[in-house]
KEKE-3310 file (N, C-alpha, C; in steps of 0.2 Angstrom, whole numbers, plus 5000, padded with zeros to 4 digits):
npx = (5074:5057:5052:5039:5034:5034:5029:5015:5013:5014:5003:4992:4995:4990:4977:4972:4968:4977:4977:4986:4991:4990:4996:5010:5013:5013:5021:5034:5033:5033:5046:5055:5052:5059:5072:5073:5075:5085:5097:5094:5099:5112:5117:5129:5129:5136:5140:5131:5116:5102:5086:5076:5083:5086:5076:5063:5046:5037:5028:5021:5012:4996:4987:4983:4965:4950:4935:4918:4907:4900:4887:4886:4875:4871:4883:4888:4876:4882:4893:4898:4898:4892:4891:4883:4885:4894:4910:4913:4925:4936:4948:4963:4975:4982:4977:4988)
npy = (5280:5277:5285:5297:5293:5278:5274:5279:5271:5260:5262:5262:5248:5238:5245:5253:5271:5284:5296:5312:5313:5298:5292:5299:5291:5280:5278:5282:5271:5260:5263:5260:5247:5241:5244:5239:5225:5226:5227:5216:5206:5208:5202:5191:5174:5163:5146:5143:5132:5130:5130:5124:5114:5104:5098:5089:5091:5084:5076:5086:5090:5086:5074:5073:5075:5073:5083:5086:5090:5105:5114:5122:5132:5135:5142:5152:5161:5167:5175:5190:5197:5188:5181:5174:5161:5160:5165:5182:5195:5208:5218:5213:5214:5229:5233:5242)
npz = (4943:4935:4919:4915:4906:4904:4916:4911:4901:4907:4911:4901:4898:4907:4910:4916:4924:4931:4942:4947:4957:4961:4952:4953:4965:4964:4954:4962:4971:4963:4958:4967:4971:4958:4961:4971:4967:4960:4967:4975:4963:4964:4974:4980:4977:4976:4980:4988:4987:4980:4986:4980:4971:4982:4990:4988:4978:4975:4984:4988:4976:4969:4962:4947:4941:4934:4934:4939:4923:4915:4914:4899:4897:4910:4913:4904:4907:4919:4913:4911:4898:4881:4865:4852:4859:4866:4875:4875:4875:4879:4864:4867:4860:4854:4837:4832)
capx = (5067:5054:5050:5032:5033:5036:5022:5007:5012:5011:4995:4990:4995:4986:4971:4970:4970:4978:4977:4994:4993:4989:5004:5016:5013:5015:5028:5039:5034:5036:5055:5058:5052:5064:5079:5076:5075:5092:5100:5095:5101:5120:5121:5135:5123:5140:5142:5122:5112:5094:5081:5069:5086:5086:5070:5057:5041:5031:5023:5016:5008:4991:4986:4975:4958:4944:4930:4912:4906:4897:4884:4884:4870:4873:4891:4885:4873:4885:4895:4896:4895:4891:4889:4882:4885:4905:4911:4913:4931:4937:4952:4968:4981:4979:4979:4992)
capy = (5281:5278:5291:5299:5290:5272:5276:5280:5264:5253:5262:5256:5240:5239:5246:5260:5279:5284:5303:5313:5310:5290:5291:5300:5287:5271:5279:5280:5263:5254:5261:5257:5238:5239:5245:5232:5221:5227:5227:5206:5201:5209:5197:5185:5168:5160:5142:5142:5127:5132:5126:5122:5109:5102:5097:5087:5094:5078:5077:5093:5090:5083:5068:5076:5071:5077:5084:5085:5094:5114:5116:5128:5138:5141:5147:5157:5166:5170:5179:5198:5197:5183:5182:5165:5154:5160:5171:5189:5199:5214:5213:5212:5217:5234:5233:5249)
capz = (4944:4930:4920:4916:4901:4905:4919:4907:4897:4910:4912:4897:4897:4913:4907:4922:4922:4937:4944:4945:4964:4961:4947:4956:4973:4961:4949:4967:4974:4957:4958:4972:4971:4954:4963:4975:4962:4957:4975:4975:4959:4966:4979:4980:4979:4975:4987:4991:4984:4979:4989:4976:4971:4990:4992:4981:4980:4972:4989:4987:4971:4969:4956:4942:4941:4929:4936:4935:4917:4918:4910:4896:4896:4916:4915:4901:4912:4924:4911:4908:4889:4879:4858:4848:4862:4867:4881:4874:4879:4873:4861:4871:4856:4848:4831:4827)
cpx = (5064:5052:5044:5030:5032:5029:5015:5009:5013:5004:4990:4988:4991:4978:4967:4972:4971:4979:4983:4997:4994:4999:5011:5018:5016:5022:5035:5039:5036:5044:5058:5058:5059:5069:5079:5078:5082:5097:5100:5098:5111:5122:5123:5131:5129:5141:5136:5118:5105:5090:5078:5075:5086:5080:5064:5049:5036:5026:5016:5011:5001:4990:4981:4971:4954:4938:4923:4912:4903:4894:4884:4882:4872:4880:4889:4881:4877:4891:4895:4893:4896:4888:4890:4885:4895:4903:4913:4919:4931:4945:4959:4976:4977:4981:4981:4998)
cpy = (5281:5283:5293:5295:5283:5269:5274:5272:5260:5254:5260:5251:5238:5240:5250:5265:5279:5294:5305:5313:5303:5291:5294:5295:5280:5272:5277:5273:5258:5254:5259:5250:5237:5239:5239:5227:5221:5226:5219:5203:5202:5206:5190:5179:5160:5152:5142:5137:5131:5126:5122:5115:5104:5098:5093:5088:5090:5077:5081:5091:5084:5078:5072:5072:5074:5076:5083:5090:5100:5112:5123:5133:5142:5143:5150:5162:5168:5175:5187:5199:5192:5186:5175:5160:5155:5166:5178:5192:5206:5213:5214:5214:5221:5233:5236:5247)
cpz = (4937:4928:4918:4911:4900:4910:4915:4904:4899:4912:4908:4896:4903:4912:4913:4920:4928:4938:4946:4953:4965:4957:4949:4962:4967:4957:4959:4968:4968:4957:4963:4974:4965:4957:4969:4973:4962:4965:4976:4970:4960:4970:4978:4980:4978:4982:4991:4985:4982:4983:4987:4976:4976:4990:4984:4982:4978:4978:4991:4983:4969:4963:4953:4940:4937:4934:4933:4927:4919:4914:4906:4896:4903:4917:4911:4902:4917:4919:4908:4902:4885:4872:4855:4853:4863:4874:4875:4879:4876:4872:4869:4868:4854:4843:4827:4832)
residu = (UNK:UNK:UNK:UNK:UNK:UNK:UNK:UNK:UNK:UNK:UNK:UNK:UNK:UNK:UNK:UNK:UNK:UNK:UNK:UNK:UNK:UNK:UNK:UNK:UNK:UNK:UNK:UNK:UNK:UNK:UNK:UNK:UNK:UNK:UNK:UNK:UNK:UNK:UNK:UNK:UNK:UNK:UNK:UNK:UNK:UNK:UNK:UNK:UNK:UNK:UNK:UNK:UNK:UNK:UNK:UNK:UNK:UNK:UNK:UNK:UNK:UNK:UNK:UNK:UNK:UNK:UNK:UNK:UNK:UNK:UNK:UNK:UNK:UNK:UNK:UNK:UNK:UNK:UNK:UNK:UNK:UNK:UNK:UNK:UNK:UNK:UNK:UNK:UNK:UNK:UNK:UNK:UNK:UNK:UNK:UNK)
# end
């Protein structure tokens, strides 16, 4: 099981505050999606081909095409926060 600690820092990373009712519900389901995790990478796959190998998927795949151009200014209006003519984030690494 994750412990409280590993928790908050993926709430962090995440960039959610979760309540100790939310945090205890997800703390469970996330170990449990881990341990399943864990439970699939122990099966024997030994004498099984991969699918992806079997199969060619080129047919799937569409020919790349360049589209029309955006305008600037109106995709810029649709953005939350904009500075000198750029999109505006907030930063994404801490800097400590």
């Amino acid at each position: 099981m994750l412990s409280d600690d590993e928790i908050k820092h993926i709430e962090k990373l995440a960039r959610i505050r979760l309540d100790n009712d939310a945090r205890e519900k997800f703390k469970g389901q996330l170990s449990d999606i881990i341990e399943f995790v864990r439970t699939l990478q122990k099966v024997d796959t030994t004498g099984f081909e991969s699918e992806a190998r079997k199969r060619s998927f080129k047919p799937f795949l569409r020919e790349g095409r360049a589209g029309g151009e955006l305008e600037r200014d109106k995709v810029l209006e649709q953005a939350p926060d904009t500075k000198n003519g750029f999109f505006k984030v907030p930063p994404v690494i801490d800097k400590d």
